[in-house]
C-alpha positions in Angstrom: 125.0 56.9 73.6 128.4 58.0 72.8 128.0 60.9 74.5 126.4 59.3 77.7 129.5 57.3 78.1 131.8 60.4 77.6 129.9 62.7 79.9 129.6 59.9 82.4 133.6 59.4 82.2 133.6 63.3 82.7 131.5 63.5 85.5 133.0 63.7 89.3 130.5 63.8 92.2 132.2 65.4 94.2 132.1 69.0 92.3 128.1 68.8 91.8 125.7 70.1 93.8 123.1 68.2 95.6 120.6 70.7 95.4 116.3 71.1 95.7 114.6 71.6 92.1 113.8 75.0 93.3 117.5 76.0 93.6 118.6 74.8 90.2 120.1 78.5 88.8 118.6 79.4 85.5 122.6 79.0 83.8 121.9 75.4 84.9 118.1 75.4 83.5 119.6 77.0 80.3 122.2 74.4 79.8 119.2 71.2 80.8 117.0 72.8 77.7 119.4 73.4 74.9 120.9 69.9 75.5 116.9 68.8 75.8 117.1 70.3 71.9 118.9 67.4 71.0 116.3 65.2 71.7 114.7 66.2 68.4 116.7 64.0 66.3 115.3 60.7 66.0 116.2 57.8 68.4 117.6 60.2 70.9 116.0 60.2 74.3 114.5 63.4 76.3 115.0 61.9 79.3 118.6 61.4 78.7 119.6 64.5 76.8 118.5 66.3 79.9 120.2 64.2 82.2 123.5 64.5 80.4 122.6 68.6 80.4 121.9 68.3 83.9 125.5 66.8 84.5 127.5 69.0 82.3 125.8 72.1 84.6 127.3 69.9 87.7 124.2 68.5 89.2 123.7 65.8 90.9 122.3 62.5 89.0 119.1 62.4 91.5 119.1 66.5 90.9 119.3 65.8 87.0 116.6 63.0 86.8 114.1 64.8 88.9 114.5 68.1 86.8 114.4 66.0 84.0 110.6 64.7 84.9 109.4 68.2 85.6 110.3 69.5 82.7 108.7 67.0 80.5 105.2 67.6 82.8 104.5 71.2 80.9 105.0 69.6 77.5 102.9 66.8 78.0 99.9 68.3 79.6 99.7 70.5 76.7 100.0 67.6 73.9 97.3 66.2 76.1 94.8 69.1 75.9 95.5 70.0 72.6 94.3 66.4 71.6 91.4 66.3 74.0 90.3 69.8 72.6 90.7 68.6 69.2 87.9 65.4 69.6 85.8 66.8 72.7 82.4 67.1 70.4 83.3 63.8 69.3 83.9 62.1 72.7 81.1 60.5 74.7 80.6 60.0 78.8 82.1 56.8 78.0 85.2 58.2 76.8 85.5 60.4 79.2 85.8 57.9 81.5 88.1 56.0 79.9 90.6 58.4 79.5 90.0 59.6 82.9 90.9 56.0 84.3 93.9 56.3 81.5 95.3 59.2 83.1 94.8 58.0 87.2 96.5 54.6 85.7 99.1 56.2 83.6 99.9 58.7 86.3 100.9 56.0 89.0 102.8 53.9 86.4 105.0 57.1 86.2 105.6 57.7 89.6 106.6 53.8 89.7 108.7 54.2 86.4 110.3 57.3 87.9 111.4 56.0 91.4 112.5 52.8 89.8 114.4 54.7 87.2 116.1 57.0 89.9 117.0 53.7 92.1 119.1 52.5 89.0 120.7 55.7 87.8 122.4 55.7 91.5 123.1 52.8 91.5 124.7 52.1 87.5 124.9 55.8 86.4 124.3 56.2 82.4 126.8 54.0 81.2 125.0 50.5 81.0 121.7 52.6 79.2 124.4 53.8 76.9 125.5 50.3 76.1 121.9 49.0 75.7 121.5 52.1 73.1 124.4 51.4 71.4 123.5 47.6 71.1 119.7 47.8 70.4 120.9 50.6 67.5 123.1 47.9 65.9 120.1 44.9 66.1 118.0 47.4 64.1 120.8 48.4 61.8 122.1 45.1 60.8 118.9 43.1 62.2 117.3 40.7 59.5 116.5 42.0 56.0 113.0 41.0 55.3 
């Protein structure tokens, strides 16, 4: 979160470019993925390391956002198999199905959760989902002791 808010107070429009996913330079894609690393640590979010990397390489935030959804398509479909492939001679037409209708439903909530997501990074930016980290961090830390 810290580093939202500092990357956020370092960012100026004005020297990023505005460009298609396809022209993102592979310096740029370098610098998305290692800071996508640091999304390995617990509590720290994919989506937002490689927003912040897409800022520091002087993108754009709808440039960063979008890159930031592709990149996560790759990893995901092959979670995805790799499960399926692991229970297919357990799964029945039923669950076939199922998961089927999963996916088609899961698929449109993304592309809702994505242009949604995009409308309010324009408009606020990362600082207020820095200060909702920072304060949902502290409920947990010094949240009742049960």
């Amino acid at each position: 979160a810290l580093i939202m808010i500092w990357v956020q107070r370092r960012y100026r429009p004005e020297t990023c470019t505005s460009v298609a996913i396809e022209q993102v330079t592979y310096r740029q894609a370098l610098i998305i993925g290692c800071c996508q690393c640091a999304s390995l640590w617990p509590g720290m979010s994919r989506s937002g390391s490689t927003i912040v990397g897409g800022l520091l390489a002087k993108l754009s935030y709808q440039t960063a956002a979008e890159f930031s959804f592709i990149i996560a398509v790759p990893v995901m479909i092959c979670a995805v198999s790799y499960d399926l492939l692991s229970v297919f001679s357990l799964l029945t037409s039923t669950d076939i199905q199922l998961i089927s209708l999963g996916f088609l439903v899961s698929f449109l909530m993304a592309l809702v959760a994505m242009s949604t997501f995009l409308t309010l990074l324009s408009r606020w930016q990362l600082t207020p989902f820095a200060f909702y980290r920072i304060g949902l961090a502290l409920i947990i830390f010094f949240g009742p002791l049960t």
